[in-house]
N, CA, C, O and CB atoms as a CASP TS submission, in Angstrom:
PFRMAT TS
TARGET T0000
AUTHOR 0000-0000-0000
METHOD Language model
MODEL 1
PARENT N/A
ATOM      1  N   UNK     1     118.744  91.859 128.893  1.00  0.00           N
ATOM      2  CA  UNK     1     119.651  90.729 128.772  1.00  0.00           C
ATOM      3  C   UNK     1     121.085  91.253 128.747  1.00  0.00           C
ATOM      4  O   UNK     1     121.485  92.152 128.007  1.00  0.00           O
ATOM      5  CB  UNK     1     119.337  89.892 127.494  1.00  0.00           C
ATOM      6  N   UNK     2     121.890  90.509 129.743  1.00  0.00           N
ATOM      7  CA  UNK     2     123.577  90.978 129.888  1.00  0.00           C
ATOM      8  C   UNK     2     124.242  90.504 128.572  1.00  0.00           C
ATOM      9  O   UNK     2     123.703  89.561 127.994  1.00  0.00           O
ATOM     10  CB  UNK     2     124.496  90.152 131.329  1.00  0.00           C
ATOM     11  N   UNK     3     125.142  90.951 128.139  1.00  0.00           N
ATOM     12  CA  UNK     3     125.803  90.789 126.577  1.00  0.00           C
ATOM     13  C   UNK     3     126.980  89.686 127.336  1.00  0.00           C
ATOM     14  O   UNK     3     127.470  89.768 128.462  1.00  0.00           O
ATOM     15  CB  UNK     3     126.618  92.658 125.592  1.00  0.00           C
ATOM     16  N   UNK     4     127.220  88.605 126.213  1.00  0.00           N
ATOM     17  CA  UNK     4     128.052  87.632 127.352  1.00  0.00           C
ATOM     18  C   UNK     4     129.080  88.220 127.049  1.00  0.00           C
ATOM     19  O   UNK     4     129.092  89.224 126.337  1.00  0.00           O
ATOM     20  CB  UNK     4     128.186  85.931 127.295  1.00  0.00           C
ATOM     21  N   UNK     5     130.570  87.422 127.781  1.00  0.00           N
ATOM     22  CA  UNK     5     131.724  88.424 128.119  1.00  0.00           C
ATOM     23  C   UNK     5     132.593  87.785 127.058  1.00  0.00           C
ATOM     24  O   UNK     5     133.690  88.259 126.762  1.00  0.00           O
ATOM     25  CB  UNK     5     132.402  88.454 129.821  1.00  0.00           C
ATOM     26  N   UNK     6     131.993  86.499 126.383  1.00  0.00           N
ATOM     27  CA  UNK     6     132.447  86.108 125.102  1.00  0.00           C
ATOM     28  C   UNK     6     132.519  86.754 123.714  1.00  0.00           C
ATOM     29  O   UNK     6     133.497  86.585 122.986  1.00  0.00           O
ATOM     30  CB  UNK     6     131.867  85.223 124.938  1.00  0.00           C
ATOM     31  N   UNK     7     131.436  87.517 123.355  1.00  0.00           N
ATOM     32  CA  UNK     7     131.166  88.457 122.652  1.00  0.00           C
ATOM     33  C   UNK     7     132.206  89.721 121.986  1.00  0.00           C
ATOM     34  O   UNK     7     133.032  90.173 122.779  1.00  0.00           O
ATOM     35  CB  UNK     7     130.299  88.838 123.382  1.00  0.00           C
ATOM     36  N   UNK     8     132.197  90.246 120.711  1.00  0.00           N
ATOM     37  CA  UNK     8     132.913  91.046 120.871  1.00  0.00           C
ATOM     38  C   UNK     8     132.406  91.579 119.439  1.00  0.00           C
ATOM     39  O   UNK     8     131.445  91.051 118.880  1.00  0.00           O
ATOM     40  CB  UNK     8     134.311  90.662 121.278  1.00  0.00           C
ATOM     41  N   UNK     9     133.231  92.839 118.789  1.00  0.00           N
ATOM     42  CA  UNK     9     132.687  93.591 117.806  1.00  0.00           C
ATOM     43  C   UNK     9     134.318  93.194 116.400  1.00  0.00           C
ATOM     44  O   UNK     9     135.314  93.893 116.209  1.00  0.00           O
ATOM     45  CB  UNK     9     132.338  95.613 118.597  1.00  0.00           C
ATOM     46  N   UNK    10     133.987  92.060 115.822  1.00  0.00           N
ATOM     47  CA  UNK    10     134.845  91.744 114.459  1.00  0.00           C
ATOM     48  C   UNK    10     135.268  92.667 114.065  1.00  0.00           C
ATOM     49  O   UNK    10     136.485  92.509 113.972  1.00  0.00           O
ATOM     50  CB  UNK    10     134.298  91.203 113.358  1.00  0.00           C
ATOM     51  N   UNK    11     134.762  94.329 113.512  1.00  0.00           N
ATOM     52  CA  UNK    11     134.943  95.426 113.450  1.00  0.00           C
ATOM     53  C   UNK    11     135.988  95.731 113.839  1.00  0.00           C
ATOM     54  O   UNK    11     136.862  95.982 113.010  1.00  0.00           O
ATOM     55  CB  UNK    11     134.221  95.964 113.841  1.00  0.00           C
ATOM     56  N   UNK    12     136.250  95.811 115.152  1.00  0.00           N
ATOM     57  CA  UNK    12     136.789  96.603 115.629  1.00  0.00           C
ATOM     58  C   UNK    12     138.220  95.660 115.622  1.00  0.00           C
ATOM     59  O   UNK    12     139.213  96.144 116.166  1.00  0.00           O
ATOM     60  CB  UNK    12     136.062  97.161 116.860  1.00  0.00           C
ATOM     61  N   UNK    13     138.289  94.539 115.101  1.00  0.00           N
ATOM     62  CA  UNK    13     139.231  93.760 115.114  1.00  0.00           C
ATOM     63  C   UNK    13     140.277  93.926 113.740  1.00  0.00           C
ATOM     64  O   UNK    13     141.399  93.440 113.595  1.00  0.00           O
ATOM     65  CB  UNK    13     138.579  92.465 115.297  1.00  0.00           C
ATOM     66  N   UNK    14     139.575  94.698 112.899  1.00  0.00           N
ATOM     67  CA  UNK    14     139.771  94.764 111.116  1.00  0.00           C
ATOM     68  C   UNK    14     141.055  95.495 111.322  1.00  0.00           C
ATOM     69  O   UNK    14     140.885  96.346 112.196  1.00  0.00           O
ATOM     70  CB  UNK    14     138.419  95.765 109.957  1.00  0.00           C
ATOM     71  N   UNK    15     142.550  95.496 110.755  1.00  0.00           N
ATOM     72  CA  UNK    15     143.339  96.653 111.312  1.00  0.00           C
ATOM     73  C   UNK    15     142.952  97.861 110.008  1.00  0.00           C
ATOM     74  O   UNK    15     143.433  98.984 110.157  1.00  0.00           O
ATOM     75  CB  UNK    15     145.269  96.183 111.519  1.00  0.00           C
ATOM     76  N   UNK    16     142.458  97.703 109.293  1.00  0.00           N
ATOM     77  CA  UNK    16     141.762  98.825 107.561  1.00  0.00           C
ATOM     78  C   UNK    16     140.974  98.603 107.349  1.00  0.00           C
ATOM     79  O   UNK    16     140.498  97.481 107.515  1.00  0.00           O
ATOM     80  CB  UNK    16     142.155  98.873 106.087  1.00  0.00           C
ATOM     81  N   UNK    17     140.297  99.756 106.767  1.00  0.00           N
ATOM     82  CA  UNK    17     138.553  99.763 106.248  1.00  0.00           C
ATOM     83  C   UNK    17     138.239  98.839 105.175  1.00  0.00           C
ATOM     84  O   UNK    17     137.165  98.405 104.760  1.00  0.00           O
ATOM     85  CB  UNK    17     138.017 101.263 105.592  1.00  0.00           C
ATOM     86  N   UNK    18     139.667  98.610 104.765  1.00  0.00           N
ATOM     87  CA  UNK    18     139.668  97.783 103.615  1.00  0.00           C
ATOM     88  C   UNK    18     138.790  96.557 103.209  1.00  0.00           C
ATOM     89  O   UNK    18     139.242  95.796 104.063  1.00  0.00           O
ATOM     90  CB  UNK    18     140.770  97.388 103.605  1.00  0.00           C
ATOM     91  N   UNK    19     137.942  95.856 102.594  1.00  0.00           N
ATOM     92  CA  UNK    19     137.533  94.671 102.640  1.00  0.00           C
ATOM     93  C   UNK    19     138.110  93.663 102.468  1.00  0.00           C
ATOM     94  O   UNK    19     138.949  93.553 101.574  1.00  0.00           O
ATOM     95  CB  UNK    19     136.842  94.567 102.120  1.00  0.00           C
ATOM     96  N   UNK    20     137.796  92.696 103.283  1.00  0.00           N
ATOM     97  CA  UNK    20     139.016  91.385 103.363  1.00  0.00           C
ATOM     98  C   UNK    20     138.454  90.887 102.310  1.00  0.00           C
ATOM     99  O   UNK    20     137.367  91.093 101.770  1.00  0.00           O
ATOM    100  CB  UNK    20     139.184  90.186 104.761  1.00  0.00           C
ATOM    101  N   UNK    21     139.786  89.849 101.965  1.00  0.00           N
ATOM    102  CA  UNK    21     139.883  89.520 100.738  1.00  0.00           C
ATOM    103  C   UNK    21     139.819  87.743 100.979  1.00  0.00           C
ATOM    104  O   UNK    21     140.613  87.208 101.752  1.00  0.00           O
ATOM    105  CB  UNK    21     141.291  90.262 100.023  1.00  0.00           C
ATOM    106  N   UNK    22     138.833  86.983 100.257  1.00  0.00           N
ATOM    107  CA  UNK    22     138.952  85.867 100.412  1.00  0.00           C
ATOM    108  C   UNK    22     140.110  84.784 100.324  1.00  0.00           C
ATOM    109  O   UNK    22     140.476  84.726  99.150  1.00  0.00           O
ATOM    110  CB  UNK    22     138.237  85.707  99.870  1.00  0.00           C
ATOM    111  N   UNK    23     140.712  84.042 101.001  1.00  0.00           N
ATOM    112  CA  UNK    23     141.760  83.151 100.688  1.00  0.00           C
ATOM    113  C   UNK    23     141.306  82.276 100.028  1.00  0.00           C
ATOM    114  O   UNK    23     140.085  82.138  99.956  1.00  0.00           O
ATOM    115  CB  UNK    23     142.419  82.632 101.637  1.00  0.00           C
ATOM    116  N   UNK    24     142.169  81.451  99.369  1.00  0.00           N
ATOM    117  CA  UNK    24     142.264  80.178  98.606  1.00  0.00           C
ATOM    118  C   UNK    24     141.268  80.489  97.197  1.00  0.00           C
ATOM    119  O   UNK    24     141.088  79.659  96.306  1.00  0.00           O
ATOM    120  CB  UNK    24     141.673  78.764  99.657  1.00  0.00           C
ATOM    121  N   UNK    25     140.606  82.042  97.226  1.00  0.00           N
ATOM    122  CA  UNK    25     139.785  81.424  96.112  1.00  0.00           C
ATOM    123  C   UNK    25     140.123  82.272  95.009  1.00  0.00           C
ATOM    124  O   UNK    25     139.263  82.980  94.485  1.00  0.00           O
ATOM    125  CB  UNK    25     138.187  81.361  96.360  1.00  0.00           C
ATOM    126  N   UNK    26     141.436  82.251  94.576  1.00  0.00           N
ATOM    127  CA  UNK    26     141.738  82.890  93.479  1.00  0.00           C
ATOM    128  C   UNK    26     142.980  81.773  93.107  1.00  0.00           C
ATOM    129  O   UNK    26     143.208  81.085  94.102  1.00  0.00           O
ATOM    130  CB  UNK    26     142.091  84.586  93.715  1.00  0.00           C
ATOM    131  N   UNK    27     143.814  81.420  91.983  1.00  0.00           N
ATOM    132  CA  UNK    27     144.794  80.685  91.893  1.00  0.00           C
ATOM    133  C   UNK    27     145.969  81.642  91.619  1.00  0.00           C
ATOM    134  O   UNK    27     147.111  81.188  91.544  1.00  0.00           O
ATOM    135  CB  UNK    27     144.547  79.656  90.939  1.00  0.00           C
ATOM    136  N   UNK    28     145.760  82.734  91.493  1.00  0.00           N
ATOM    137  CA  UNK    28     146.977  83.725  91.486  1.00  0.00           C
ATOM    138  C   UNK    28     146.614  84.851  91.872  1.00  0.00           C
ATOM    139  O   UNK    28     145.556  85.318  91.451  1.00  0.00           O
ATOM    140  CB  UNK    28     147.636  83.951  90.266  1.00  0.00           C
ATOM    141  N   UNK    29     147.524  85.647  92.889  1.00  0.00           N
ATOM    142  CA  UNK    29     147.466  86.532  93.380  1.00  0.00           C
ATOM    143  C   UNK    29     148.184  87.965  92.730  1.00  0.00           C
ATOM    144  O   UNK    29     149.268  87.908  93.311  1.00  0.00           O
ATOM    145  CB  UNK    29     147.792  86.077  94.429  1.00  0.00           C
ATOM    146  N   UNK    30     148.223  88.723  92.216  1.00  0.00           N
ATOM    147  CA  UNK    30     149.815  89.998  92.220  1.00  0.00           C
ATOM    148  C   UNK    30     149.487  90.791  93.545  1.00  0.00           C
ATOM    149  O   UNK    30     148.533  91.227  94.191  1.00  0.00           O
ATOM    150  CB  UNK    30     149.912  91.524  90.525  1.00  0.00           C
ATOM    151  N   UNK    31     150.704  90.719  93.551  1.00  0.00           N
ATOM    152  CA  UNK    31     150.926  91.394  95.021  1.00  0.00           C
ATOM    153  C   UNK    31     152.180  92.166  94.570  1.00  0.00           C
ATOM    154  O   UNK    31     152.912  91.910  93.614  1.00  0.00           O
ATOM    155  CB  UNK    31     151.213  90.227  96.493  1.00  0.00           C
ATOM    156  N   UNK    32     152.321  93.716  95.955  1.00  0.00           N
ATOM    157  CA  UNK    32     153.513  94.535  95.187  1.00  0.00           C
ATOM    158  C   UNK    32     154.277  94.393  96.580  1.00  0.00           C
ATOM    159  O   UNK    32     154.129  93.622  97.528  1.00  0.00           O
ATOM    160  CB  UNK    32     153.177  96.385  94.461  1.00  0.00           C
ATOM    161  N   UNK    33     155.063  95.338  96.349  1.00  0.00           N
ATOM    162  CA  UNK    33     156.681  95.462  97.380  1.00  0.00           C
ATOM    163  C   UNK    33     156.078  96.062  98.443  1.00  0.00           C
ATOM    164  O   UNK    33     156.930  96.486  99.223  1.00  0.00           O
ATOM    165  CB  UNK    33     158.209  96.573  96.781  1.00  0.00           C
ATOM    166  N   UNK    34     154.542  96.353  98.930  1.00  0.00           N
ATOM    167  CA  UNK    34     154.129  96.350 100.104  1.00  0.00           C
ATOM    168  C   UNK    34     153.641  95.675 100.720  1.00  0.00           C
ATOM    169  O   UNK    34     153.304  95.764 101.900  1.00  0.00           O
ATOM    170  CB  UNK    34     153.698  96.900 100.276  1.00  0.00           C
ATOM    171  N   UNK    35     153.460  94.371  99.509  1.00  0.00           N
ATOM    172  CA  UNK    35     152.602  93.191 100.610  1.00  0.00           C
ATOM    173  C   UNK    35     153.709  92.349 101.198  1.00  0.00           C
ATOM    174  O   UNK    35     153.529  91.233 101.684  1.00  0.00           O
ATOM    175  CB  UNK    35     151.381  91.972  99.735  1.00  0.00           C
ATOM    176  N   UNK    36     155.622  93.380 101.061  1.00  0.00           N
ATOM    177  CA  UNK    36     156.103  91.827 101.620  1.00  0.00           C
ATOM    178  C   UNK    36     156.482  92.410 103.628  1.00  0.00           C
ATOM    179  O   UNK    36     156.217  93.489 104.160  1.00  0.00           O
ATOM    180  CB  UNK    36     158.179  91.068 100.344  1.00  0.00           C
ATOM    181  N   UNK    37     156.952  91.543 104.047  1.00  0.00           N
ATOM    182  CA  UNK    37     157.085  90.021 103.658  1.00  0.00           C
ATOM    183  C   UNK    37     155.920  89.299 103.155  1.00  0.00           C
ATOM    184  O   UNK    37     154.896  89.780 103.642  1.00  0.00           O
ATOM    185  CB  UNK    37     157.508  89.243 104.798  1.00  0.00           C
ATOM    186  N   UNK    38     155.660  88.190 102.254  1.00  0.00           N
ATOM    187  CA  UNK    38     154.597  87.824 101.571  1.00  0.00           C
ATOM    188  C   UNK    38     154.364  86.656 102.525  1.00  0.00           C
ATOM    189  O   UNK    38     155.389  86.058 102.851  1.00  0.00           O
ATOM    190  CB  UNK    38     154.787  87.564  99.992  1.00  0.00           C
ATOM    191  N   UNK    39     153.158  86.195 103.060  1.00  0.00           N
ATOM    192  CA  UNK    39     152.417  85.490 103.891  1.00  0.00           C
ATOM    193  C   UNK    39     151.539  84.879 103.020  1.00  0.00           C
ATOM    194  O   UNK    39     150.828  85.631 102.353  1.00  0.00           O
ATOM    195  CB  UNK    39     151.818  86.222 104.931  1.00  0.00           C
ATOM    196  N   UNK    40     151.376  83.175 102.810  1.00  0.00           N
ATOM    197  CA  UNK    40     149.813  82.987 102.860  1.00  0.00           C
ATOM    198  C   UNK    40     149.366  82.488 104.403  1.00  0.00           C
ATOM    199  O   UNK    40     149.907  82.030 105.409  1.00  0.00           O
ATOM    200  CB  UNK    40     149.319  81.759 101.648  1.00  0.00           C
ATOM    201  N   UNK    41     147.935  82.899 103.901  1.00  0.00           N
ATOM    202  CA  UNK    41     147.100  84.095 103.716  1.00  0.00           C
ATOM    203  C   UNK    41     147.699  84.787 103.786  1.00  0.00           C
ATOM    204  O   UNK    41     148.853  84.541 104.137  1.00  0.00           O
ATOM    205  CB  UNK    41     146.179  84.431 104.326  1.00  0.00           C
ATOM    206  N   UNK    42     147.301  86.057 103.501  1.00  0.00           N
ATOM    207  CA  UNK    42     148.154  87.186 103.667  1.00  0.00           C
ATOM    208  C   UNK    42     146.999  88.043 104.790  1.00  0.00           C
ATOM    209  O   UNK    42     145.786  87.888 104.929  1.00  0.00           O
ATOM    210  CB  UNK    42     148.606  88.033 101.969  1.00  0.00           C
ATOM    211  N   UNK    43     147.809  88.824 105.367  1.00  0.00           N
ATOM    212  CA  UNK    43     146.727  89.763 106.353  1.00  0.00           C
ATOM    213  C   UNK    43     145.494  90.462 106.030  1.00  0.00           C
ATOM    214  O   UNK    43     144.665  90.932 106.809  1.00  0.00           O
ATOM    215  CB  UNK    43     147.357  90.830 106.854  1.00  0.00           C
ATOM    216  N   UNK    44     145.505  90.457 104.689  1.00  0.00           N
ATOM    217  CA  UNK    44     144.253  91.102 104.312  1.00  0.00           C
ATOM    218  C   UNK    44     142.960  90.096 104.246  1.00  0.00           C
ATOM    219  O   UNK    44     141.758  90.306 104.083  1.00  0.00           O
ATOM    220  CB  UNK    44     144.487  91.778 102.912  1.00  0.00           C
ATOM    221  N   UNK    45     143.850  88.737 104.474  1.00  0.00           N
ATOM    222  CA  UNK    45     142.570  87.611 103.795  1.00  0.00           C
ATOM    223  C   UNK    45     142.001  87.058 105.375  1.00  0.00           C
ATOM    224  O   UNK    45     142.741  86.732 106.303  1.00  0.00           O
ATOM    225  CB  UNK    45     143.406  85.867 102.517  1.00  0.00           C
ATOM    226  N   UNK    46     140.677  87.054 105.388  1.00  0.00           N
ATOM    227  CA  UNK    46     139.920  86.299 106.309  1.00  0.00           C
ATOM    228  C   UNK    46     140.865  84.681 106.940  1.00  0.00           C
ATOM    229  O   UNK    46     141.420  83.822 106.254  1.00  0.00           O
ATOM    230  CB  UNK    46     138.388  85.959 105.361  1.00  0.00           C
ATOM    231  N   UNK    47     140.741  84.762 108.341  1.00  0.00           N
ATOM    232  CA  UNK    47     141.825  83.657 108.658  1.00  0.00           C
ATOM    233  C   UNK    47     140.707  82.306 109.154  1.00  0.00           C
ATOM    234  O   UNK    47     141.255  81.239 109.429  1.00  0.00           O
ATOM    235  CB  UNK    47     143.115  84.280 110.145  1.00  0.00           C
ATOM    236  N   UNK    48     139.379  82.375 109.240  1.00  0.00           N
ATOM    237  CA  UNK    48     138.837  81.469 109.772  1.00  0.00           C
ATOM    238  C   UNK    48     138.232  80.320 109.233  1.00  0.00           C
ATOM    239  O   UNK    48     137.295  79.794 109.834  1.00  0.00           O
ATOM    240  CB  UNK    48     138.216  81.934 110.322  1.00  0.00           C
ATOM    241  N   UNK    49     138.894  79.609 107.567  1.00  0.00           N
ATOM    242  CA  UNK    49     138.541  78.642 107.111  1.00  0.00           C
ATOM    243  C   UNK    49     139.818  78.565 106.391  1.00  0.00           C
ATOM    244  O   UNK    49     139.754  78.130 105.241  1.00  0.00           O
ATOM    245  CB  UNK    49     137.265  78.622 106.506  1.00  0.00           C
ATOM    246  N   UNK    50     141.166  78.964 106.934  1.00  0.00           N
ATOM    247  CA  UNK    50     142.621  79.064 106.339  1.00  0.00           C
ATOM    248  C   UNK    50     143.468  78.179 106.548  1.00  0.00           C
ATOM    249  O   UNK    50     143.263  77.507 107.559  1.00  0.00           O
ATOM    250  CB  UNK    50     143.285  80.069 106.688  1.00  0.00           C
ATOM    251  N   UNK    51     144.522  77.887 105.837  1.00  0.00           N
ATOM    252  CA  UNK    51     145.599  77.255 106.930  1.00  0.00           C
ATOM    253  C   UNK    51     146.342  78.455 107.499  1.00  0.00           C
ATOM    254  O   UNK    51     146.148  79.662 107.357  1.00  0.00           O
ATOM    255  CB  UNK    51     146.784  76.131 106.215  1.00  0.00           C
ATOM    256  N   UNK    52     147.477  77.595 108.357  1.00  0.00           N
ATOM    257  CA  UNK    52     148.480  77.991 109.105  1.00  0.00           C
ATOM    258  C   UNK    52     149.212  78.906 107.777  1.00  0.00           C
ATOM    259  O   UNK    52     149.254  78.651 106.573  1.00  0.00           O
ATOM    260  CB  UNK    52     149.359  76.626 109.881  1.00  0.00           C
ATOM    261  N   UNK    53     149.809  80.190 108.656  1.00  0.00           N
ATOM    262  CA  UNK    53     149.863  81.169 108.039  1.00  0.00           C
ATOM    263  C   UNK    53     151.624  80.742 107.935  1.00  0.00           C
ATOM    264  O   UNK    53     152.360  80.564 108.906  1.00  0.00           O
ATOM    265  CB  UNK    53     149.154  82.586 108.765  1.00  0.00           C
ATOM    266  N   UNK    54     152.111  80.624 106.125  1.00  0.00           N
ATOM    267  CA  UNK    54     153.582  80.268 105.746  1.00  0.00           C
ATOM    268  C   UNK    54     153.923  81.670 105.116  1.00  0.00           C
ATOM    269  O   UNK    54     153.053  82.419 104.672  1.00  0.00           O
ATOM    270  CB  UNK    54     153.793  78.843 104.600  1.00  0.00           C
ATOM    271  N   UNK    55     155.165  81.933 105.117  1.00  0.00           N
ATOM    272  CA  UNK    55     156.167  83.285 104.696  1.00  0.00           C
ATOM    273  C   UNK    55     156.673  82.369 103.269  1.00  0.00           C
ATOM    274  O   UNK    55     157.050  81.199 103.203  1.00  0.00           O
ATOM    275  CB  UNK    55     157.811  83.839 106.162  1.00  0.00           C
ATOM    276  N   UNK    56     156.518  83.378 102.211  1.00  0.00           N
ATOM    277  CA  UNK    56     156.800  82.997 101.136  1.00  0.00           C
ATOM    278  C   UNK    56     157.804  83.588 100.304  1.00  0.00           C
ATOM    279  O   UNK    56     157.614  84.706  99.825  1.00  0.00           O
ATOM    280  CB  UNK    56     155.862  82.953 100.656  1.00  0.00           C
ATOM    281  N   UNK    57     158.840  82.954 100.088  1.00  0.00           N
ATOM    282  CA  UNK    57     160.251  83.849  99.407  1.00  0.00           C
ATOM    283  C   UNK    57     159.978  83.760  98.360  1.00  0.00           C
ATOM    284  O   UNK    57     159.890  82.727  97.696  1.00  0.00           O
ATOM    285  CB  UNK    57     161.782  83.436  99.517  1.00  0.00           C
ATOM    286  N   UNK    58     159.694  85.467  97.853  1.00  0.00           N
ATOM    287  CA  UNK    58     159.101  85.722  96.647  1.00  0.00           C
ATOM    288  C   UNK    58     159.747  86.850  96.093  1.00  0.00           C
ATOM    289  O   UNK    58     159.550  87.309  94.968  1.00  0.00           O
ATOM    290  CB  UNK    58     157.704  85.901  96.748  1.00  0.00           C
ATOM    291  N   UNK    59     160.596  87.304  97.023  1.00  0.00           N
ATOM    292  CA  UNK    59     161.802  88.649  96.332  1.00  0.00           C
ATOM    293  C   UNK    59     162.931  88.453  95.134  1.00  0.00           C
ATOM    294  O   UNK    59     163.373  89.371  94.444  1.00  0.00           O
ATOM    295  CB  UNK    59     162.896  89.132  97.611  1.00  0.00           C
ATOM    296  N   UNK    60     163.242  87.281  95.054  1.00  0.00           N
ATOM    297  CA  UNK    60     164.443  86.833  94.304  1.00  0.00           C
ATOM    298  C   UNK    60     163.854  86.503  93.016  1.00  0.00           C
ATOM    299  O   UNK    60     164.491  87.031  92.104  1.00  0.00           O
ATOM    300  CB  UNK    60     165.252  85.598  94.959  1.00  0.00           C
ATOM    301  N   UNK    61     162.806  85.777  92.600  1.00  0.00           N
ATOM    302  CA  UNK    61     162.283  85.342  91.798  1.00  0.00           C
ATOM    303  C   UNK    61     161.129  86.243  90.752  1.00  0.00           C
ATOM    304  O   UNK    61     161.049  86.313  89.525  1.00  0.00           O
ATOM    305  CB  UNK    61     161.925  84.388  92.473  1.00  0.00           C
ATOM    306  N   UNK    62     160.245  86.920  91.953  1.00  0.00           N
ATOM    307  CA  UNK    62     159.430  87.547  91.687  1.00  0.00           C
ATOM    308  C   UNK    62     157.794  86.642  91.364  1.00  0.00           C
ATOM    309  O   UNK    62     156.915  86.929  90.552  1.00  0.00           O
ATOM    310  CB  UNK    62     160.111  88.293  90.683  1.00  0.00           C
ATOM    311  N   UNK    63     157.881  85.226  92.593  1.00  0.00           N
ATOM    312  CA  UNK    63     157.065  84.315  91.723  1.00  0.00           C
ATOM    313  C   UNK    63     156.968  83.158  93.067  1.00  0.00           C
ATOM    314  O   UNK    63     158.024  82.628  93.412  1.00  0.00           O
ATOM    315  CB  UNK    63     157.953  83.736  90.004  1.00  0.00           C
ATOM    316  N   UNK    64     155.600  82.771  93.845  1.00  0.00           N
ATOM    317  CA  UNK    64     155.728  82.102  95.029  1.00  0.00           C
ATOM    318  C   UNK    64     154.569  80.838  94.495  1.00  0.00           C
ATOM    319  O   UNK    64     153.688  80.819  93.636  1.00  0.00           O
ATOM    320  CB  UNK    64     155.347  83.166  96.537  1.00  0.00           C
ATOM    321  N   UNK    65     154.944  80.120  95.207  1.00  0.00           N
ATOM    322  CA  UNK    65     153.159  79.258  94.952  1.00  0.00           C
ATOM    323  C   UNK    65     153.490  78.826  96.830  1.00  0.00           C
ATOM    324  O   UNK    65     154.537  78.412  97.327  1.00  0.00           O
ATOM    325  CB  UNK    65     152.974  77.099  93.176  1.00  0.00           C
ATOM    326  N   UNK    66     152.332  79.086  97.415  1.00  0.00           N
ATOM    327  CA  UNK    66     151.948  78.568  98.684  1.00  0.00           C
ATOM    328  C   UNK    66     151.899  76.501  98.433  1.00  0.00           C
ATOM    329  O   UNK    66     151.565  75.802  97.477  1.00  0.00           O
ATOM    330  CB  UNK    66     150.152  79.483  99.092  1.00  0.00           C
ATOM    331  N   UNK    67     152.353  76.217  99.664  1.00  0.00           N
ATOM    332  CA  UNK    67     152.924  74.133  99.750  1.00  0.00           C
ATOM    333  C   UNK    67     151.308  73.870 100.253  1.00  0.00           C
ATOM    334  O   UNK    67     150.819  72.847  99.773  1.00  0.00           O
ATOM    335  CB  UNK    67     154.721  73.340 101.577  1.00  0.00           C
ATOM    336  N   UNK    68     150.410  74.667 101.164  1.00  0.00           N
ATOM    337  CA  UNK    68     149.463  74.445 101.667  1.00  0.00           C
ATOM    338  C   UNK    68     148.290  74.431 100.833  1.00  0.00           C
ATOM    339  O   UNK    68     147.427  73.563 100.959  1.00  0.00           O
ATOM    340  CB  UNK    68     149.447  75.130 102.547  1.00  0.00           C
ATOM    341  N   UNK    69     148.209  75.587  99.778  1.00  0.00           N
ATOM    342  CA  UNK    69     146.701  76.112  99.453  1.00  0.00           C
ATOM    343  C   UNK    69     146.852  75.972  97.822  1.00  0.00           C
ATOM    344  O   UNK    69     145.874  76.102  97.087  1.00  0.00           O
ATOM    345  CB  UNK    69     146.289  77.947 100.073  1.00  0.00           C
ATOM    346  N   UNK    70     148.184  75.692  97.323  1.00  0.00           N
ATOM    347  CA  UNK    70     148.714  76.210  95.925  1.00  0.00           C
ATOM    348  C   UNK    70     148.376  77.505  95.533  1.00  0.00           C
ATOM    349  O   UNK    70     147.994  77.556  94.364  1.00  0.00           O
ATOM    350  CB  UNK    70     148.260  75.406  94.842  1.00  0.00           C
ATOM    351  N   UNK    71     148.388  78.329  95.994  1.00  0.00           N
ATOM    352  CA  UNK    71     147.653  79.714  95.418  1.00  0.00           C
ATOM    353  C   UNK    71     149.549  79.929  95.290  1.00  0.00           C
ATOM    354  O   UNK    71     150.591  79.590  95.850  1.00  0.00           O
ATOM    355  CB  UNK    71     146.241  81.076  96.782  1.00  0.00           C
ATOM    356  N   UNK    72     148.955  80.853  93.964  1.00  0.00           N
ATOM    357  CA  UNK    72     150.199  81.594  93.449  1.00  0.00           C
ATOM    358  C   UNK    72     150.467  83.237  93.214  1.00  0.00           C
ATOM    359  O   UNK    72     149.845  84.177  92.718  1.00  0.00           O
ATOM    360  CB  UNK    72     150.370  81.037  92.208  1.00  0.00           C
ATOM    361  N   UNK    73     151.627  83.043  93.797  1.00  0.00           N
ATOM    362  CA  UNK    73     151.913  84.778  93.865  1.00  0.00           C
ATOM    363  C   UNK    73     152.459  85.708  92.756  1.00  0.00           C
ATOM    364  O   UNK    73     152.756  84.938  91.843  1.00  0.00           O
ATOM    365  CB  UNK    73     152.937  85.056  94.901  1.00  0.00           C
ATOM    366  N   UNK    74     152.683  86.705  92.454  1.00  0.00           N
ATOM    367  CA  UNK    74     153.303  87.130  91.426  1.00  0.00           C
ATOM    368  C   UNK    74     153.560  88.598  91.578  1.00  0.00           C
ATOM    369  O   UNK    74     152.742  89.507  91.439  1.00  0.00           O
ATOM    370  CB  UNK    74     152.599  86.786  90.292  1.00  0.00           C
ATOM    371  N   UNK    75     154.748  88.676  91.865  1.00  0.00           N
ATOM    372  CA  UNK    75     155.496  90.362  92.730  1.00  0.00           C
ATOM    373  C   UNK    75     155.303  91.492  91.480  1.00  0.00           C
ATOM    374  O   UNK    75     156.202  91.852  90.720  1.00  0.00           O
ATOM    375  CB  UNK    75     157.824  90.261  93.215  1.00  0.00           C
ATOM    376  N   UNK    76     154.373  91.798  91.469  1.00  0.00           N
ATOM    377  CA  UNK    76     154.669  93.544  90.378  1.00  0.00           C
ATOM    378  C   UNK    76     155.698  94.284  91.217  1.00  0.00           C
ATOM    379  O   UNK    76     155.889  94.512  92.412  1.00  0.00           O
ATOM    380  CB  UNK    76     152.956  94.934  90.223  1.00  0.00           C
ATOM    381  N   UNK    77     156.690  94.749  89.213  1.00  0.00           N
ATOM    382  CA  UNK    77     157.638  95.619  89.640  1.00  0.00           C
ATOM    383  C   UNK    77     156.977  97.307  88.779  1.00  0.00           C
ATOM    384  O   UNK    77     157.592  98.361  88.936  1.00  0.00           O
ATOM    385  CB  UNK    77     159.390  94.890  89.080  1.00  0.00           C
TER
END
């Protein structure tokens, strides 16, 4: 059987070995001065039951809540 040309390996799609991290299902996040610019989702989180991906100004404050998902951020210094 030919492999269809739809097909592909998720794997190889991952940009880190890292394990993705579920969205929406935590109500606060900490995140540090490498996760910015801060995104929800953020790149580490699975995008296929997400919303549209918003940039969150979280440098000044140290403190975001996403308008879409309410998940909340919180910048370790």
């Amino acid at each position: 059987m030919q492999a269809s040309p739809w097909t592909y390996n998720l794997d190889m799609l991952r940009p880190t070995e890292a394990p993705l991290i579920q969205p929406n299902a935590q109500n606060l996040y900490q995140v540090s001065e490498e996760d910015l610019p801060l995104s929800c989702p953020m790149p580490q989180m699975t995008l296929w039951n997400s919303h549209p991906r918003v940039y969150l100004p979280i440098e000044a404050t140290g403190w975001a809540k996403c308008p879409y998902c309410g998940a909340e951020y919180a910048l370790q210094k």
